[in-house]
MARTORPA-404424 format. One record per residue (C-alpha): residue in three letters; x, y, z. Coordinates in steps of 0.05 Angstrom, whole numbers, plus 32768, in hexadecimal, padded with zeros to 4 digits. Layout:
ALAXYZ;...
% end
This chain:
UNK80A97F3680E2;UNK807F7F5480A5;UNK804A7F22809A;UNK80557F2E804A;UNK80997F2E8049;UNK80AE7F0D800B;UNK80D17EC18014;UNK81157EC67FE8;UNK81317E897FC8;UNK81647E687FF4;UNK81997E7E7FD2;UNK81827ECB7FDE;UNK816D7EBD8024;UNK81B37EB7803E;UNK81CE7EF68019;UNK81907F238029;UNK81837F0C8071;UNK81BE7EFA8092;UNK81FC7F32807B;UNK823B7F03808B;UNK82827F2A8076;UNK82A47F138032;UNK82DA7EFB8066;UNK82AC7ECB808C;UNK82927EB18053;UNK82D37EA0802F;UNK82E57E79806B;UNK82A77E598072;UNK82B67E428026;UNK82F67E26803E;UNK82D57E058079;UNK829C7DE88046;UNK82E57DD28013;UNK83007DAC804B;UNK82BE7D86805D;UNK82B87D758019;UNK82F67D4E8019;UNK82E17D298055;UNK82F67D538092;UNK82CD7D4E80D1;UNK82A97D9780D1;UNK82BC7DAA811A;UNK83057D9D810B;UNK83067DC080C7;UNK82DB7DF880F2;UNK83127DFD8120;UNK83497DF780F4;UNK83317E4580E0;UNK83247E718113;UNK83087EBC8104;UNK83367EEB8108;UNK83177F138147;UNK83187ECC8171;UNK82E87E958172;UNK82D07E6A8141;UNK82987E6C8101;UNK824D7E548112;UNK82337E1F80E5;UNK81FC7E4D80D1;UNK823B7E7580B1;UNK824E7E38808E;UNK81FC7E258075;UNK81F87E6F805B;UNK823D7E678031;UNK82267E2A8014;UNK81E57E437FFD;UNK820E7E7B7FE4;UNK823E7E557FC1;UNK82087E307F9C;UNK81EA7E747F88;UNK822B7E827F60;UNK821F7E4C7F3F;UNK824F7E197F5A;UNK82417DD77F62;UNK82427DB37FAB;UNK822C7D727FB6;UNK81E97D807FD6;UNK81CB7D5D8007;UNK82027D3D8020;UNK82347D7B802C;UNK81F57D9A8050;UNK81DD7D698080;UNK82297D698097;UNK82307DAF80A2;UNK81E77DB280C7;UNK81DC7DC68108;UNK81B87D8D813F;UNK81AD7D608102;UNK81837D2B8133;UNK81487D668123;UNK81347D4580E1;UNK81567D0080EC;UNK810B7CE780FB;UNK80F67D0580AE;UNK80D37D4380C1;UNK80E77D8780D9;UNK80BF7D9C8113;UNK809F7DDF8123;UNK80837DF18164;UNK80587E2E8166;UNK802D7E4481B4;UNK7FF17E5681B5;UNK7FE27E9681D8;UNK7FCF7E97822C;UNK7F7F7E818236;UNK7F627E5C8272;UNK7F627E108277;UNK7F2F7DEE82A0;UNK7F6B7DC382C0;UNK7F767DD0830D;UNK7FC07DA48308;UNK7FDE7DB4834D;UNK801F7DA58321;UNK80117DD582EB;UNK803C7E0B82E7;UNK80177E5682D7;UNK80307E9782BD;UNK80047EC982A8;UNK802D7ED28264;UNK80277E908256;UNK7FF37E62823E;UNK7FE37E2E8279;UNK80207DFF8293;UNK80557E2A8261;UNK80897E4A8286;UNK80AA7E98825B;UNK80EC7E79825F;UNK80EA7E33823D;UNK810C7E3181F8;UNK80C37E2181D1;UNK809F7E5B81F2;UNK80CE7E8B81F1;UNK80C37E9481A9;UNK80817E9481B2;UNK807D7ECB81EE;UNK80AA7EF381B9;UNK80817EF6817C;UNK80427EFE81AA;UNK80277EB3819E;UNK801A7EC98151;UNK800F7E888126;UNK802B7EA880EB;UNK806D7EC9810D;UNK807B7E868132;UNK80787E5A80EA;UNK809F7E8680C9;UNK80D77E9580F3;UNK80E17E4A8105;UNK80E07E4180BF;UNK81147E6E80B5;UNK813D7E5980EB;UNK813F7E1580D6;UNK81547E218091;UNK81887E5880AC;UNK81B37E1780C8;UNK81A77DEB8095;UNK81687DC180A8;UNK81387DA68072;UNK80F67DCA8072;UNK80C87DB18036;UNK80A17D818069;UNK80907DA180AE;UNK806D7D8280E9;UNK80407DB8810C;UNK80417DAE8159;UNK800C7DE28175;UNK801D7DE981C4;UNK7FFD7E0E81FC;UNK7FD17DFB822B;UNK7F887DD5821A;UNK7F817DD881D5;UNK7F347DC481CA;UNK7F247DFB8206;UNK7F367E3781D0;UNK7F037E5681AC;UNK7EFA7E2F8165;UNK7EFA7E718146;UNK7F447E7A8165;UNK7F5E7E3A8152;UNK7F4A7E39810C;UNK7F697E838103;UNK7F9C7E688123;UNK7FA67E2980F8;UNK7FA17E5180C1;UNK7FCE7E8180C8;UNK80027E4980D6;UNK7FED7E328089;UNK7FF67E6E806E;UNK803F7E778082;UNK80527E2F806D;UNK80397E45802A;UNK805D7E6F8004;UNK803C7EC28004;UNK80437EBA7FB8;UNK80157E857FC1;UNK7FE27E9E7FF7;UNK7F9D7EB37FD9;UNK7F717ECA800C;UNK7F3E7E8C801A;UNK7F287E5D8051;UNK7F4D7E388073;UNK7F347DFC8040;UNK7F4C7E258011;UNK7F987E368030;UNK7FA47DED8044;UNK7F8B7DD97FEF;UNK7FCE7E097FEC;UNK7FF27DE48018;UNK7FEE7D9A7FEF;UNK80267DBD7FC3;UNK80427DE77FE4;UNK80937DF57FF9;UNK80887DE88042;UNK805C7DAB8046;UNK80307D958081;UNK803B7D568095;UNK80187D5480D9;UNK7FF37D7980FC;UNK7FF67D728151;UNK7FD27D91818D;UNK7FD07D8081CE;UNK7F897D7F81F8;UNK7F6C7D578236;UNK7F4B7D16823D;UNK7F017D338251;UNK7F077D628214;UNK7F057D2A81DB;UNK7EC57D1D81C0;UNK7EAF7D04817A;UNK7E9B7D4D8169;UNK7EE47D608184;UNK7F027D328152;UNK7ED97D49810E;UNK7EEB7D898127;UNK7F367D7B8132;UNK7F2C7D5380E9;UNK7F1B7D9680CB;UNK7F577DBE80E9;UNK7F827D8980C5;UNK7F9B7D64810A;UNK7FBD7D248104;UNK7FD77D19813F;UNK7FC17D258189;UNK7FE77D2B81CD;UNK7FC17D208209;UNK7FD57D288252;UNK7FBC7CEB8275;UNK7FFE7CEA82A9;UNK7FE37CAD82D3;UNK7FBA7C7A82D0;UNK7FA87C728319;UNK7F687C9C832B;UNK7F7A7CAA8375;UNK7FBC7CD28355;UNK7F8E7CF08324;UNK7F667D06835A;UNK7F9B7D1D838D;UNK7FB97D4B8350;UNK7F7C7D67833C;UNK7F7F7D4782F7;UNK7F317D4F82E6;UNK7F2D7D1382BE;UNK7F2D7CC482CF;UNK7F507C8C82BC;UNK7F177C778294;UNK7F057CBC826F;UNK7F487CB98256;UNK7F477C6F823A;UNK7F0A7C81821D;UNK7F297CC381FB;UNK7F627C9881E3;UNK7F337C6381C1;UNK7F107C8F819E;UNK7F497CBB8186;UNK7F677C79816C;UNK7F1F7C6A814C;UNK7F267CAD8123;UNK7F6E7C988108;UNK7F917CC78137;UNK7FD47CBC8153;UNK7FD07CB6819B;UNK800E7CE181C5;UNK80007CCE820C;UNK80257CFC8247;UNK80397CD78280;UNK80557CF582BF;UNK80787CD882F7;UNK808C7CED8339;UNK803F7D0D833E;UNK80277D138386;UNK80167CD683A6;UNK80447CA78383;UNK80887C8F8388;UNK80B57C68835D;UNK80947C288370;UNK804D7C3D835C;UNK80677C648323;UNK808B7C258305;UNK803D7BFC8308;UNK80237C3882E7;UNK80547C3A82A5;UNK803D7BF78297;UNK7FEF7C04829C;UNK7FFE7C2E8256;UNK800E7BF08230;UNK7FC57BD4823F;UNK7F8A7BF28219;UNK7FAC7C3E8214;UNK7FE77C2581E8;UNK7FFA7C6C81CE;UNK802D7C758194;UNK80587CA081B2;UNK80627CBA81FA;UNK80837CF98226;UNK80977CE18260;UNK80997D25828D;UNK80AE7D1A82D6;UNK80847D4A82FB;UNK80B07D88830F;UNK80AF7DB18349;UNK80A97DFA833A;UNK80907E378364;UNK804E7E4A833C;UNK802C7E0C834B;UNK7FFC7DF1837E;UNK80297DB68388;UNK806D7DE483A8;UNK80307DFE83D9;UNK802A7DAD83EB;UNK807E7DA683E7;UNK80857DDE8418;UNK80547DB38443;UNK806F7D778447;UNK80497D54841B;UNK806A7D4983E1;UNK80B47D2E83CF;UNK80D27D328388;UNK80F97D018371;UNK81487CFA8374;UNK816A7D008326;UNK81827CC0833C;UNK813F7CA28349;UNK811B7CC08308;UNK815B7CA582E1;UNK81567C5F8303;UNK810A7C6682F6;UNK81037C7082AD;UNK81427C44829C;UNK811D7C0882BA;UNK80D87C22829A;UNK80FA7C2F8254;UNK81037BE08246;UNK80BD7BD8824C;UNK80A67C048214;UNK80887BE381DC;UNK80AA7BEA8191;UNK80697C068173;UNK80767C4481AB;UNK80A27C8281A1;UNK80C07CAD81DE;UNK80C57CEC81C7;UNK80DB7D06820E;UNK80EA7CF58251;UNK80EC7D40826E;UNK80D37D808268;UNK81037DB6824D;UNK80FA7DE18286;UNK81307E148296;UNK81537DED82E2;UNK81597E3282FD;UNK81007E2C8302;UNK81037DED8323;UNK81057DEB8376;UNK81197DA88386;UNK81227D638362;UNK81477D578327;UNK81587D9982FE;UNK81857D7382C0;UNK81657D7A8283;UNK81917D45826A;UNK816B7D0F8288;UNK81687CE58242;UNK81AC7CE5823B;UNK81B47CD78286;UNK81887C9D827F;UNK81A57C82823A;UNK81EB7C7D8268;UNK81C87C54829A;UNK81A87C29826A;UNK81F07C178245;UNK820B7C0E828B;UNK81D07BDB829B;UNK81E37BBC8257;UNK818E7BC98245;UNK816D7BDB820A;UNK81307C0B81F9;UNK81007BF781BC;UNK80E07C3281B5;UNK80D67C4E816A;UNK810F7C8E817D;UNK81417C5A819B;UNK813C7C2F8157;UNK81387C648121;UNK81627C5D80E9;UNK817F7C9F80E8;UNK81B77CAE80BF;UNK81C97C6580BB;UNK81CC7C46806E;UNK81907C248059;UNK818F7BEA801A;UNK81407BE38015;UNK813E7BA47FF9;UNK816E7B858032;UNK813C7BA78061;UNK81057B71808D;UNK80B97B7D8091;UNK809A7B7280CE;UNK80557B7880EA;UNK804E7B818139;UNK7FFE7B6F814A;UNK7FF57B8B818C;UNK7FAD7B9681B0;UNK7F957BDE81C1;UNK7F3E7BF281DB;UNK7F167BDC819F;UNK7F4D7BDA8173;UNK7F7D7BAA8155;UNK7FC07BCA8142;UNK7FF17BC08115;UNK80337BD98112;UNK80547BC480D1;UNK80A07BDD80C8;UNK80D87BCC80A0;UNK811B7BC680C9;UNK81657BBB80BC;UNK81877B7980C8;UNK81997B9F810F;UNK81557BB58126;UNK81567BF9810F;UNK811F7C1780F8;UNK81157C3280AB;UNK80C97C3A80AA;UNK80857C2580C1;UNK80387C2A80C0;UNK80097C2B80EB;UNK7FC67C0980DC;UNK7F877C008110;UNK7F557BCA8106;UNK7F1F7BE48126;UNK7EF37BAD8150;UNK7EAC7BA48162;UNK7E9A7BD9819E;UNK7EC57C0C817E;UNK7EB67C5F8194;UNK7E8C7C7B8166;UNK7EA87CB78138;UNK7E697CC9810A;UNK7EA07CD280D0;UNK7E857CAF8097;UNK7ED07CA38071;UNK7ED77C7580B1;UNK7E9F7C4680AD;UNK7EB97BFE80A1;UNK7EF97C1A8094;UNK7F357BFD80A6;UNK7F6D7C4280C1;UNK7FAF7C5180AA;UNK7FC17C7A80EA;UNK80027C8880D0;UNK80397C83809F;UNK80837C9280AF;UNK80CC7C8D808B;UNK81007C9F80B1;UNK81477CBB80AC;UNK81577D05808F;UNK81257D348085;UNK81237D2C8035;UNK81007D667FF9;UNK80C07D497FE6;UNK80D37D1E7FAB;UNK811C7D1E7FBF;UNK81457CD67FB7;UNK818D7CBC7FD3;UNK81A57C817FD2;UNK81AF7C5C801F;UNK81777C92802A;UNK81377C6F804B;UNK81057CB48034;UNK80EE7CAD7FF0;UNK81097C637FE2;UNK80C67C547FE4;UNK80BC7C298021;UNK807F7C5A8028;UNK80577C3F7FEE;UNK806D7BF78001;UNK804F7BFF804E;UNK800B7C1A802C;UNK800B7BD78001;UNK80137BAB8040;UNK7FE17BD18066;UNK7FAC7BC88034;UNK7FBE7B7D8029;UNK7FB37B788070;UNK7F777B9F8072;UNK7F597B7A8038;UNK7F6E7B398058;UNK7F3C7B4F80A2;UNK7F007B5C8071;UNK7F027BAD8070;UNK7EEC7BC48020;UNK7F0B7BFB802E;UNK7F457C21805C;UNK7F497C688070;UNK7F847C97807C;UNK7F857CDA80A8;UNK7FBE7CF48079;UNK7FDB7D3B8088;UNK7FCA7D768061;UNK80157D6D803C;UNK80067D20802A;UNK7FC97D1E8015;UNK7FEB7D1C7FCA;UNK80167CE37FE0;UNK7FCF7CC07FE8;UNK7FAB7CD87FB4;UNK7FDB7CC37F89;UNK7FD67C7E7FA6;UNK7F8E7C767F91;UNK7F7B7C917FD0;UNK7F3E7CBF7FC2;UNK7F2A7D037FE7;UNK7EF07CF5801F;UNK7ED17D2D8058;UNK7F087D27807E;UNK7F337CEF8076;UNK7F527CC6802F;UNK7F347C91801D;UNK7F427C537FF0;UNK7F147C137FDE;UNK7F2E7BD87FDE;
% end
């Protein structure tokens, strides 16, 4: 892809890039007629068939739409959209999510579970459906933005606020020179080219406040003996909000017999002070590692709920696959995967355990089944599990089980709660709104940091109290976009800030401190939040 090439307008994007025949498109227009007037879209789909056999693609039926609006016709727009949209649930949380791999470079793990590939940076296998894009377009920052972007709007998604996920191996063991190109060039293809100058990345990301494809987080993933206080201004600098760190037990003799490289305590210790510099906290947890069994691996799930406490989780049973040192150690006789009926019985127990300030966010790798040896080879373990749950007649609080979704919100009908729980040095509050059934509109996350607290050397943190995180959920709105029964832009946002600072103000802190994405920070500022080094800050 030509690194200038020109973004059109929507409406030009679907008759430039993607030639569909008069004839498709004039059925797609009666697919989009019958929608309208309240047909389900697979049976108005199916109710026209091409003429050569088979049926249209709902990326057929996005690019009429746009089409239809660039002859000026009128459609009711969002609504008619998000219906015709392909795998919806992709912005139900309020985001739209790239993933972009970083290219192959050592990592000073020795994992006897970690899969390598020469091709690949370290644990990524060529075939799984992230890094194949990125083995394609030869890890390049700005190819992988841009044609996710594309992609996304192609069947329909939202794209004005984007989540950056930056995968691939160690992340702090790159080069800083690498990963600020890198980061960079990410920027710079979120912004419009019309609006590129050439600059720092300062500079690009100053573009980025107001630009068409805001950031709204930035994520990396890195190892517990790698976070430092230097890591952290460093990561603050890139523009990193959020961190995912692989911890996958807390039991040092399974550490040890894995060849981990890190302790128990090196990674409570990287957790505190990631949580001390306003950073959410993703923690990966692996089952199933050598050495345990379902027994041991049950005590271990609840170990994360004291001190560790992370927002949000991947739960990633360890899989056996032939490029690792652990198939050496299967082929021995000294290791035994689990059953699918095992891992399922496993996490459904685990699953009611998880606090409601936590989010799962997965509970398997997407690895291709034909790479795994033995064990369980489904990919559809969630769903697997969900069945058992429903069968058990259980329940999981987790923030992704009790998201609001597409369900109709009434803010003023909506309750506040605030969910105190204890993490290392830090007192944490989750406050949330929630419907009269649990489900969950919005929340924030503020930390309280205590006496004995990791020091960051940031100055915007000193006596501060940290907003860690702000989130609305349900579709993935524009920036500035309202609908009613919507919970984005209703403005449960601004009313989370104003109970976070009461709080705040109510502990003693003068003053409260927000590690806002490069995208927000005009949310803040114009909240009376001002600009610090690194983070936004507001007195109280």
């Amino acid at each position: 892809m030509n690194q200038q090439t020109n973004f059109f307008s929507k409406q030009e994007a679907w008759q430039e890039a993607r030639q569909y025949s008069s004839d498709d498109l004039k059925l797609a227009r009666l697919v989009l007629d019958e929608v309208r007037a309240g047909e389900d879209v697979m049976k108005a789909i199916r109710r026209h068939p091409l003429q050569a056999g088979g049926y249209l693609g709902k990326h057929v039926l996005v690019a009429a739409y746009h089409d239809t609006i660039s002859l000026g016709e009128h459609l009711p727009e969002p609504a008619l959209l998000e219906r015709i949209c392909m795998k919806p649930v992709r912005t139900l949380s309020g985001v739209s999510t790239v993933t972009v791999l970083t290219k192959p470079y050592p990592c000073p793990g020795k994992c006897i579970f970690c899969p390598t590939d020469v091709r690949m940076p370290k644990s990524y296998l060529p075939d799984e459906p992230g890094a194949m894009r990125g083995l394609a377009l030869n890890f390049n920052p700005y190819d992988q933005v841009f044609s996710r972007l594309d992609a996304l709007e192609a069947v329909g998604h939202p794209t004005e606020k984007i989540e950056l996920l930056i995968l691939g191996g160690t992340w702090s063991t790159y080069k800083r020179d690498y990963q600020e190109w890198f980061v960079k060039r990410c920027f710079e293809a979120m912004n419009r080219p019309e609006e590129i100058t050439s600059g720092d990345l300062k500079e690009i990301q100053h573009q980025n406040e107001n630009a068409s494809h805001r950031n709204v987080g930035l994520v990396i993933e890195t190892r517990p003996d790698e976070i430092t206080a230097d890591e952290l201004r460093w990561l603050r600098y890139l523009g990193v909000t959020k961190v995912q760190m692989g911890i996958q037990s807390l039991d040092d003799q399974i550490l040890d017999l894995n060849k981990r490289g890190h302790t128990v305590k090196q990674a409570l210790e990287a957790t505190a002070l990631l949580r001390a510099a306003g950073f959410k906290v993703v923690l990966h947890w692996m089952p199933n590692l050598m050495g345990a069994s379902p027994e041991t691996d049950r005590e271990d799930f609840q170990r994360l709920w004291s001190g560790f406490c992370p927002d949000e989780i991947k739960i990633y049973p360890t899989q056996l696959l032939t490029n690792t040192d652990l198939y050496e150690y299967w082929q021995g006789g000294k290791y035994t995967p689990f059953t699918t009926e095992e891992l399922v019985a496993l996490i459904a127990d685990i699953k009611t355990s998880i606090p409601r300030y936590c989010r799962v966010n997965r509970v398997i790798r997407d690895i291709p089944s034909n790479n795994v040896v033995e064990g369980n080879r489904r990919t559809s373990l969630r769903q697997d599990i969900q069945a058992e749950m429903k069968e058990r007649g259980t329940r999981c609080q987790c923030i992704r089980c009790r998201e609001v979704r597409k369900n109709y919100v009434v803010p003023h009908q909506l309750e506040m709660h605030d969910f105190i729980y204890p993490a290392a040095f830090t007192e944490e509050h989750f406050i949330s709104f929630d419907t009269f059934d649990d489900k969950l509109a919005g929340f924030v996350r503020l930390s309280l940091p205590k006496d004995g607290a990791p020091e960051t050397d940031i100055p915007d943190l000193q006596d501060a109290a940290l907003i860690r995180e702000v989130h609305v959920y349900g579709q993935s709105l524009p920036v500035g976009a309202e609908r009613d029964g919507v919970a984005q832009h209703s403005g449960l946002g601004s009313r989370l800030l104003e109970i976070a600072e009461t709080t705040a103000r109510e502990h003693g802190y003068k003053h409260i401190a927000v590690i806002s994405a490069v995208g927000t920070r005009q949310y803040y500022l114009d909240r009376e939040f001002e600009r610090g080094e690194f983070y936004l800050v507001k007195h109280l």
